[in-house]
C-alpha positions as semicolon CSV with decimal commas, in nm:
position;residue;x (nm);y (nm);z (nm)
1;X;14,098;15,840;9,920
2;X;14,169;16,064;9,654
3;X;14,593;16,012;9,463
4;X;14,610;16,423;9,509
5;X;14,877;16,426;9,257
6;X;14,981;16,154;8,954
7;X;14,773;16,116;8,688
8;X;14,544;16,382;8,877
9;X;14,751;16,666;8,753
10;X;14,666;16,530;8,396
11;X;14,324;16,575;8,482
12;X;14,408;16,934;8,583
13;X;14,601;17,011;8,252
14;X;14,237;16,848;8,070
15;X;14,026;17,060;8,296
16;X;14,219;17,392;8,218
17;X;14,228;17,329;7,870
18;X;13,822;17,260;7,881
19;X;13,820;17,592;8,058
20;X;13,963;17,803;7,746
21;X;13,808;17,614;7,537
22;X;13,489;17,710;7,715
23;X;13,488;18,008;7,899
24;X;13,720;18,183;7,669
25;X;13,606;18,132;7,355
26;X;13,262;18,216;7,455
27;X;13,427;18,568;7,611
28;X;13,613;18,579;7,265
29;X;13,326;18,599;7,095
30;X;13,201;18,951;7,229
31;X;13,521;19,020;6,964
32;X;13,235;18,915;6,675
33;X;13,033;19,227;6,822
34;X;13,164;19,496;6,561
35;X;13,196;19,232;6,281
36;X;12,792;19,088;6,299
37;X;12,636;19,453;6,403
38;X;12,827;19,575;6,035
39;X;12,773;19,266;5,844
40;X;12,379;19,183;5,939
41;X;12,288;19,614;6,000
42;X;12,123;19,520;6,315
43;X;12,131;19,698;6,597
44;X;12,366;19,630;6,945
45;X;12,084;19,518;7,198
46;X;12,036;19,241;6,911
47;X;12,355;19,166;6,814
48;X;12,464;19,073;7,197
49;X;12,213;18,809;7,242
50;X;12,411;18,614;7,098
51;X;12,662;18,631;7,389
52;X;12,366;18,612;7,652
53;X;12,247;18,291;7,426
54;X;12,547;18,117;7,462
55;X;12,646;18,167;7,814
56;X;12,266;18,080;7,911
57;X;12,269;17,769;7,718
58;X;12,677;17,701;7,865
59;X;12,491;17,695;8,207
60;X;12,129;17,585;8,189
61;X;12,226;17,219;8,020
62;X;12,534;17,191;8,266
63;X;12,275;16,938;8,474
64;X;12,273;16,737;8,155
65;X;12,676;16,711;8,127
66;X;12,658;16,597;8,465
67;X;12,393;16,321;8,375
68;X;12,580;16,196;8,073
69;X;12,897;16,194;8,241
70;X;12,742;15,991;8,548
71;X;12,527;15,747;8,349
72;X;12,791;15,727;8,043
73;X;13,102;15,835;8,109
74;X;13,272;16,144;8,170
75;X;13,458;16,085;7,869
76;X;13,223;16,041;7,661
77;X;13,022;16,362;7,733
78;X;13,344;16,568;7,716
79;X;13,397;16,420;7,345
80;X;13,028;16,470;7,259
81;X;13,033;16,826;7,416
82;X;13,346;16,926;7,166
83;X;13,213;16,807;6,898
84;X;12,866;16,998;6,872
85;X;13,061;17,296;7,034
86;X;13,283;17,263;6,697
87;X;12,988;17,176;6,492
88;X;12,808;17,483;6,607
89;X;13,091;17,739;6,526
90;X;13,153;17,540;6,203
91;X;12,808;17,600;6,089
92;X;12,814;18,000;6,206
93;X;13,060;18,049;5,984
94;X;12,858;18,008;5,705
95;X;12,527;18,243;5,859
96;X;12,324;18,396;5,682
97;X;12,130;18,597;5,930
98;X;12,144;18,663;6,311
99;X;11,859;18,400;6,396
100;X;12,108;18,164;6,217
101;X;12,363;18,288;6,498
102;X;12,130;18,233;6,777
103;X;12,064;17,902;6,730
104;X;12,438;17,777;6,602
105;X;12,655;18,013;6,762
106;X;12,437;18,064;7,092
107;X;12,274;17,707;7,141
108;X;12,417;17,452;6,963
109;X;12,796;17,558;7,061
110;X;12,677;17,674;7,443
111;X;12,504;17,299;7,469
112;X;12,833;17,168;7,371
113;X;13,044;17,345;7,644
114;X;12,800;17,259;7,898
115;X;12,854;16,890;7,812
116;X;13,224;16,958;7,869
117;X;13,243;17,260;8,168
118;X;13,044;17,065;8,498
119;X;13,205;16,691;8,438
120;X;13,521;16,806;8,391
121;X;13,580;17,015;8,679
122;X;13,401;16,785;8,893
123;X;13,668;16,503;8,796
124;X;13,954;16,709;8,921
125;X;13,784;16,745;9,321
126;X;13,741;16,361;9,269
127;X;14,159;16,336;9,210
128;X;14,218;16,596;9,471
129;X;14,164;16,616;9,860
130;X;14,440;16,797;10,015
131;X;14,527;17,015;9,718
132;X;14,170;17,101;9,627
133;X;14,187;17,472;9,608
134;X;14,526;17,488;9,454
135;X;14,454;17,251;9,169
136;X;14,077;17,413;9,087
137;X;14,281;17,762;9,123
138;X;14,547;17,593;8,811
139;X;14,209;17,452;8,608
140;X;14,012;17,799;8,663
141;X;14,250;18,004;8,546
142;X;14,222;17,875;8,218
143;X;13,936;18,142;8,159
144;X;14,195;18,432;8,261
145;X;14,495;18,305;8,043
146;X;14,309;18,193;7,754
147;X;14,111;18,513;7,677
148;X;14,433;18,710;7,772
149;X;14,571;18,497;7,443
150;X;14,315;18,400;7,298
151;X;14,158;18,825;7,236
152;X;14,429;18,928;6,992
153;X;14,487;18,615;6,820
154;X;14,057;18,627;6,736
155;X;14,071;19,022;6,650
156;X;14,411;18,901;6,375
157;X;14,217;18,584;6,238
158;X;13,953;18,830;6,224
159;X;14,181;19,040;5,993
160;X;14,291;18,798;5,775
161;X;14,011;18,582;5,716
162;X;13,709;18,761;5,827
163;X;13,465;18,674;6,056
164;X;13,378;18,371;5,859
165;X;13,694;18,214;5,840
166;X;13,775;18,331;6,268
167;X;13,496;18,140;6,334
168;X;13,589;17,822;6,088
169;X;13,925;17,789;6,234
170;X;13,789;17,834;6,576
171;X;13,615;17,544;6,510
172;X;13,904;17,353;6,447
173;X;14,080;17,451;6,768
174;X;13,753;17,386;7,000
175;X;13,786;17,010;6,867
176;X;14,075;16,989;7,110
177;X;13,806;16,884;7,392
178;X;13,767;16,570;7,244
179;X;14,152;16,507;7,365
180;X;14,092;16,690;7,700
181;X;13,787;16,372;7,715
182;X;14,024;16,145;7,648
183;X;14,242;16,263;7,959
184;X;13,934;16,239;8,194
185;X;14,044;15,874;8,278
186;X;13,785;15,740;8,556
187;X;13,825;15,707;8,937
188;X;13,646;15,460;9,189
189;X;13,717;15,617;9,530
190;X;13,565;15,454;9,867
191;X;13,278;15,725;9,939
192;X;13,152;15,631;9,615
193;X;13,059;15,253;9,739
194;X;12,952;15,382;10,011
195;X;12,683;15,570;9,847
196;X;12,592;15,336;9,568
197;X;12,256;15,223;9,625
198;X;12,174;14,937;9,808
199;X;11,912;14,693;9,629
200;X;11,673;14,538;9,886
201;X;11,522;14,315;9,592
202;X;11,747;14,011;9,536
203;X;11,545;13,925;9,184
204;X;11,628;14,237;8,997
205;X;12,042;14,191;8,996
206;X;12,237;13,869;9,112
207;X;12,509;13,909;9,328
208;X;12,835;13,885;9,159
209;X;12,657;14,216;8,942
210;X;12,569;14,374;9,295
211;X;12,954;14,398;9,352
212;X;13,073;14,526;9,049
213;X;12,764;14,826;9,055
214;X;12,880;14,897;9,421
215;X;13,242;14,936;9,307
216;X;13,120;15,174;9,087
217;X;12,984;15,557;9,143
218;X;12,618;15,584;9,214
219;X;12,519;15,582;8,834
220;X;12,764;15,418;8,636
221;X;12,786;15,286;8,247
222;X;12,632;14,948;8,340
223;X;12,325;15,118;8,395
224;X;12,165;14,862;8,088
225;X;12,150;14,618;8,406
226;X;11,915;14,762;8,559
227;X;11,529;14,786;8,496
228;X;11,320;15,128;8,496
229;X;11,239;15,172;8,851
230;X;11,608;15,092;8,963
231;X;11,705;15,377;8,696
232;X;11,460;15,609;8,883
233;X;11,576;15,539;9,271
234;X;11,926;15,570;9,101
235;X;11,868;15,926;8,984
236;X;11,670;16,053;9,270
237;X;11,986;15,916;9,487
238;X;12,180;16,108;9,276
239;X;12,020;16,443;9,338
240;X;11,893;16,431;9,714
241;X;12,154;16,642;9,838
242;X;11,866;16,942;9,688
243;X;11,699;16,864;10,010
244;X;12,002;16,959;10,206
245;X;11,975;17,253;10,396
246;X;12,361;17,411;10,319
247;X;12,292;17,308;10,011
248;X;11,990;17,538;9,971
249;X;12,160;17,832;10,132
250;X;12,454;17,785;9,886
251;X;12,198;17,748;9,580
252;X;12,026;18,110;9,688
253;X;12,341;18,310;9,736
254;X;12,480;18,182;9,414
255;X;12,156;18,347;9,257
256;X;12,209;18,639;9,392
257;X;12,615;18,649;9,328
258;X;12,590;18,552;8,950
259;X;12,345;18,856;8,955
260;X;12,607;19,095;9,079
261;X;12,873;18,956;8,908
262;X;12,761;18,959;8,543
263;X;12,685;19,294;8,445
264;X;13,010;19,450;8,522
265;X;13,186;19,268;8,222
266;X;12,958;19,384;7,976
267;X;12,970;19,750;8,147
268;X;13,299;19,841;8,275
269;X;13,426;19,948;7,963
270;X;13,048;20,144;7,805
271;X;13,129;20,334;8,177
272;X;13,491;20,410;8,172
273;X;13,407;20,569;7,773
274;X;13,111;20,772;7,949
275;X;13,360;20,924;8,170
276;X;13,610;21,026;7,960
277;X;13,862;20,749;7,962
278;X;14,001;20,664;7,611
279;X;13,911;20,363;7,400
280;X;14,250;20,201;7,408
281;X;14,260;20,260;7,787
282;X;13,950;20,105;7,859
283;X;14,029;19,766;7,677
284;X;14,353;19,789;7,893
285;X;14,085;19,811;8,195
286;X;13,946;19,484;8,068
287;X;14,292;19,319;8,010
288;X;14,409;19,421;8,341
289;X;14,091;19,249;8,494
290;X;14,159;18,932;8,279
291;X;14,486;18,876;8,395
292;X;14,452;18,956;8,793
293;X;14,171;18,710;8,757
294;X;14,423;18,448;8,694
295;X;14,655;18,567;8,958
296;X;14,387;18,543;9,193
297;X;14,243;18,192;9,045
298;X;14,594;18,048;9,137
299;X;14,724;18,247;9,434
300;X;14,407;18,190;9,615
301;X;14,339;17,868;9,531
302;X;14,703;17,780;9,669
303;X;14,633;18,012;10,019
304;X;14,331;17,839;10,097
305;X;14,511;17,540;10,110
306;X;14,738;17,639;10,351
307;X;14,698;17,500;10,701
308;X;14,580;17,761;10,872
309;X;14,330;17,864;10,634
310;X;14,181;17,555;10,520
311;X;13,947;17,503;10,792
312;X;13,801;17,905;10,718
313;X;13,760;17,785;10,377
314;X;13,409;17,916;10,421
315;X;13,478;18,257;10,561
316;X;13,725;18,339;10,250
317;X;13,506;18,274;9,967
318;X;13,223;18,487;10,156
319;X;13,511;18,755;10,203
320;X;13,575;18,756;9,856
321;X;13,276;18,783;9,679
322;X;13,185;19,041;9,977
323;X;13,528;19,244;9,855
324;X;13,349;19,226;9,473
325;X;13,017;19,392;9,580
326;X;13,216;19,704;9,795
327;X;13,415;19,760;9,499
328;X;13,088;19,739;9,272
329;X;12,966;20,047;9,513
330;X;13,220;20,246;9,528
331;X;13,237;20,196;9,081
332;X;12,988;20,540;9,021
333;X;13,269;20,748;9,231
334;X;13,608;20,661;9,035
335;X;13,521;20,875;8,731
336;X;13,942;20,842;8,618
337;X;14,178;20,591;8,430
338;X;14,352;20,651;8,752
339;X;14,098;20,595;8,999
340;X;13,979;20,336;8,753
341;X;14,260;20,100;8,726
342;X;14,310;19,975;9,082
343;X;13,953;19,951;9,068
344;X;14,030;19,635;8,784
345;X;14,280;19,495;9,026
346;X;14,114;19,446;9,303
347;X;13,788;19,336;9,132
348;X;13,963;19,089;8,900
349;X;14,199;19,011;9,213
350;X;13,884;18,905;9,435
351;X;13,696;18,749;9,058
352;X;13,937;18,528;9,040
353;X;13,898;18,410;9,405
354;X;13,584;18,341;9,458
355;X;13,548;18,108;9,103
356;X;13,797;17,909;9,242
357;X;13,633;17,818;9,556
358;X;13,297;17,804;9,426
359;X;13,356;17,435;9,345
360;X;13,579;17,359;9,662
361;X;13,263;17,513;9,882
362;X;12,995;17,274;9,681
363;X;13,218;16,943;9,766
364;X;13,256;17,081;10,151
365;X;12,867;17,067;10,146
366;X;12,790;16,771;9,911
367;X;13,084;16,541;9,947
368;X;13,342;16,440;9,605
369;X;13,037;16,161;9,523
370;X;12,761;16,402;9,421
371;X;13,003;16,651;9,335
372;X;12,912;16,611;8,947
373;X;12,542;16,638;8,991
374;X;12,581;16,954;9,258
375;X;12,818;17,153;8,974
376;X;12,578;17,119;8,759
377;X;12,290;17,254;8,987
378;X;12,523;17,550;9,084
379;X;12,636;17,559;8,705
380;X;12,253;17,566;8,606
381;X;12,177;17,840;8,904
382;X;12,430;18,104;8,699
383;X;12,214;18,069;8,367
384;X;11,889;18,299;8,461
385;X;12,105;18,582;8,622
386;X;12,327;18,544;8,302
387;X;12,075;18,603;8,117
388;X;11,881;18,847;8,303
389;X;12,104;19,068;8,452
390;X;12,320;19,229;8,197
391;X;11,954;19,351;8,001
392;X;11,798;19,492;8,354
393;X;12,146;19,693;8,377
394;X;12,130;19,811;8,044
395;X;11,734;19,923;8,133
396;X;11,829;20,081;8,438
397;X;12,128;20,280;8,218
398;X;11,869;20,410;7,978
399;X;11,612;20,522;8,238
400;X;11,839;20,738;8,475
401;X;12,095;20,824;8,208
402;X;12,358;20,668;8,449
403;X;12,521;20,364;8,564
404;X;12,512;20,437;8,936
405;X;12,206;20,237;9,004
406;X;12,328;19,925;8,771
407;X;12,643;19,938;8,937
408;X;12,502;19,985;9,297
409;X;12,240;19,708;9,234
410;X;12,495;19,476;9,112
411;X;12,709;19,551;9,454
412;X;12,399;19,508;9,711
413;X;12,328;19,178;9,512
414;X;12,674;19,053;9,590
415;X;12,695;19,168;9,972
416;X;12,354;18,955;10,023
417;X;12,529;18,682;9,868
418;X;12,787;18,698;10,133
419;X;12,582;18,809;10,409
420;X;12,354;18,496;10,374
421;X;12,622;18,267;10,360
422;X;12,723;18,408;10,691
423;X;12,384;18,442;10,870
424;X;12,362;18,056;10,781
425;X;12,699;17,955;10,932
426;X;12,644;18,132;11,244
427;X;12,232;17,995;11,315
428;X;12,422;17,646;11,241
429;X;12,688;17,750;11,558
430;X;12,443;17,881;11,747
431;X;12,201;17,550;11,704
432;X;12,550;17,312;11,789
433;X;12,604;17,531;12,119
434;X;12,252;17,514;12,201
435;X;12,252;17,141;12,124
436;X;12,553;17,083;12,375
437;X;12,429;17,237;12,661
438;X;12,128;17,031;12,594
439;X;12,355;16,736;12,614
440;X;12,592;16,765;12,814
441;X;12,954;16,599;12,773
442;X;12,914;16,221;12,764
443;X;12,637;16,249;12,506
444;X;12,834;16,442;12,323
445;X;13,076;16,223;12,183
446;X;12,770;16,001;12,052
447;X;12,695;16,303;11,822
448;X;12,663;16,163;11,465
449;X;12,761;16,410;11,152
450;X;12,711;16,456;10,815
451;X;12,782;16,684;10,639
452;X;12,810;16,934;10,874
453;X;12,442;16,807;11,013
454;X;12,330;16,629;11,329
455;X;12,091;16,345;11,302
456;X;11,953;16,379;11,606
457;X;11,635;16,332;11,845
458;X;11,607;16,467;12,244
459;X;11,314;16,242;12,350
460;X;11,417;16,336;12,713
461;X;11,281;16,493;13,019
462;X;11,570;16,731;13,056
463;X;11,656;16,676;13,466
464;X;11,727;16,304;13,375
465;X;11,908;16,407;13,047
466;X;11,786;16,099;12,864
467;X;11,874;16,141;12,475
468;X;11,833;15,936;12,175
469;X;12,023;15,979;11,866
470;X;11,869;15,834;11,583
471;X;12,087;15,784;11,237
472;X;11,838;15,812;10,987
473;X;12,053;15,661;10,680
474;X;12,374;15,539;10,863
475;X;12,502;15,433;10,483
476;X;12,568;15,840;10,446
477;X;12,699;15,913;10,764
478;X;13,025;15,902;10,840
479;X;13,217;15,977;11,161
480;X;13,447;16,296;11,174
């Protein structure tokens, strides 16, 4: 199983460096805004595509950091990610126009973080078992504490060298994923052999090389051993857990969360200007969210690890991002800096919560082997409502002159995240139950699970309560 400790908290330390390298440089560079709109003359729906560029590319390729880090290395992809990330902020520097921007600053340097962001935090669940929560709540806060720095030390680089020099020596300083990749050191665990793919052919590899591919994860760097069609089953393996019913569930509520979620970064502080609160106060709104979010990266993270709530690991990440759409509705009410600021808190508070699980909740439904390949699916699931979302609120804004509807759309969207999630669980207890009264006792201990699944088949005529379980893969099932 998993160390859950040792060299794992290096990967930690690499993962939360990837994460402000990442997450907060690409929230640093709203910062630019002021700088581009007065340099280029264009106007601000233009200027902030380059924001909605970036974190759309950041999350549409993540399925492709996933696949070089399987089929490579992770180490490799994490290198190659920093250094077109670096690239692409080295070359913005030196723009000449805003389409310039778009493509350097917004694809080039948000393909490089997606090489880096998916692998990376899928290495730390494959270190971690007991400790999950806590050490994805020290690697995602990363985001929080790196813009927290990271904001003023942009705004005075800024100052001193302009925006061309900011974004020269950011360059510099985004190379340091290249030593996070270096930290990502590999890990064979036992569920990975027991997923590699079997081959039924004895012709295509002998069997000393059968060995050392099973000892390896499903798609590993000897890959070159392996003709075209083995390349193709190998892949496929590597994303059937799409088929997966949780996984499904999971993959629509994230939709509709990163929906909800998005809009109110780019708004909160527009809003708290349109009703009166001053401009210094309302950056101190958006500092007070950045910070709670890492309070409630690491204090969550650490709770949900706890004994008692480990097994409702489920429960609290639908109770969080629930907590984020209520506050979302009750936004168009708190019209004061007052009102306004406990309003951060408890937003940032339950922010900060749910990001940390979001990982922890797609290895409880995949299993650490596909882990990689899954955070990149859920990674890839953010990019359209990242995209999308923040213009639709903006539309919305400009049609009814307020912000009630974006704000109220955005906390709806959120509460049918949650409230999916939880219609799911409870058709799943309600089909067990049924199930075991179909059963009855003795067959019940024959049940066999994956996954939270049954693999099962009642070919019975129910007075003589004849039943059949059938394992349909028995290489993926394992008994709990």
């Amino acid at each position: 199983g998993p160390p859950d400790g040792g060299w794992g908290w290096m990967i930690v330390a690499g993962c939360f460096l990837v994460t402000i390298c990442t997450r907060a440089v690409t929230r640093c560079i709203s910062i630019f805004f002021v700088e581009f709109q007065a340099y280029f003359g264009q106007d601000y729906a233009r200027t902030a595509w380059i924001h909605s560029i970036v974190d759309c590319a950041t999350m549409l390729c993540a399925p492709l950091g996933s696949l070089i880090s399987n089929h490579v290395s992770c180490q490799v992809g994490i290198m190659l990610g920093g250094l077109l990330a670096s690239t692409g902020l080295i070359l913005s520097s030196f723009a000449t126009s805003l389409e310039h921007l778009y493509l350097s600053l917004g694809v080039l340097t948000g393909l490089g973080f997606a090489l880096c962001y998916s692998p990376a935090i899928a290495m730390v669940g494959k270190y971690f078992n007991k400790r999950k929560a806590l050490a994805y709540g020290i690697a995602m806060s990363g985001s929080g504490i790196g813009t927290f720095i990271l904001a003023p030390v942009v705004q005075l680089l800024i100052e001193q060298f302009s925006w061309r020099g900011a974004l020269l020596i950011l360059g510099g300083f985004v190379l340091n994923l290249c030593v996070c990749g270096a930290l990502m050191r590999p890990i064979s665990l036992k569920e990975d052999c027991e997923t590699a793919p079997e081959f039924p052919e004895q012709n295509y590899v002998p069997e000393t090389e059968k060995q050392d591919l099973k000892r390896m994860s499903i798609c590993s760097p000897l890959i070159k051993l392996w003709p075209h069609e083995r390349l193709c089953y190998c892949s496929w393996k590597e994303y059937d857990f799409l088929l997966m019913p949780g996984f499904m569930v999971l993959a629509v509520s994230i939709l509709f969360m990163a929906y909800g979620c998005s809009p109110l970064f780019v708004y909160l502080v527009p809003y708290a200007l349109s009703v009166g609160v001053s401009h210094h106060q309302a950056a101190f709104l958006m500092s007070i969210l950045g910070v709670i979010d890492i309070i409630g990266n690491v204090t969550f993270g650490w709770l949900t690890d706890r004994r008692c709530l480990k097994k409702h690991r489920y429960f609290c990440y639908l109770f969080a991002v629930g907590m984020d759409g209520l506050c979302c509705l009750f936004l168009p009410v708190l019209q004061s800096f007052p009102l306004l600021v406990p309003f951060s808190f408890t937003f940032g508070y339950f922010d900060g919560a749910y990001v940390t699980l979001i990982p922890v909740m797609t290895a409880d439904v995949v299993g650490t082997s596909l882990l990689s390949s899954a955070l990149g699916v859920v990674y890839f699931l953010h990019a359209i409502p990242y995209l999308v979302s923040p213009p639709v609120a903006g539309w919305l804004v400009d049609t009814t002159g307020s912000y009630t509807a974006s704000f109220l759309l955005c906390g709806f969207s959120m509460i049918f995240s949650s409230a999916l999630l939880c219609f799911a669980r409870l058709a799943k207890k309600i089909k067990r139950t049924h199930l075991r009264s179909l059963t009855g006792d003795t067959a019940l201990k024959q049940h066999i699970w994956t996954n939270g699944a049954i693999a099962y088949s009642v070919t019975a005529e129910l007075d003589e309560r004849n039943v059949e379980f059938l394992a349909v893969d028995t290489n993926s099932f394992s008994n709990r």
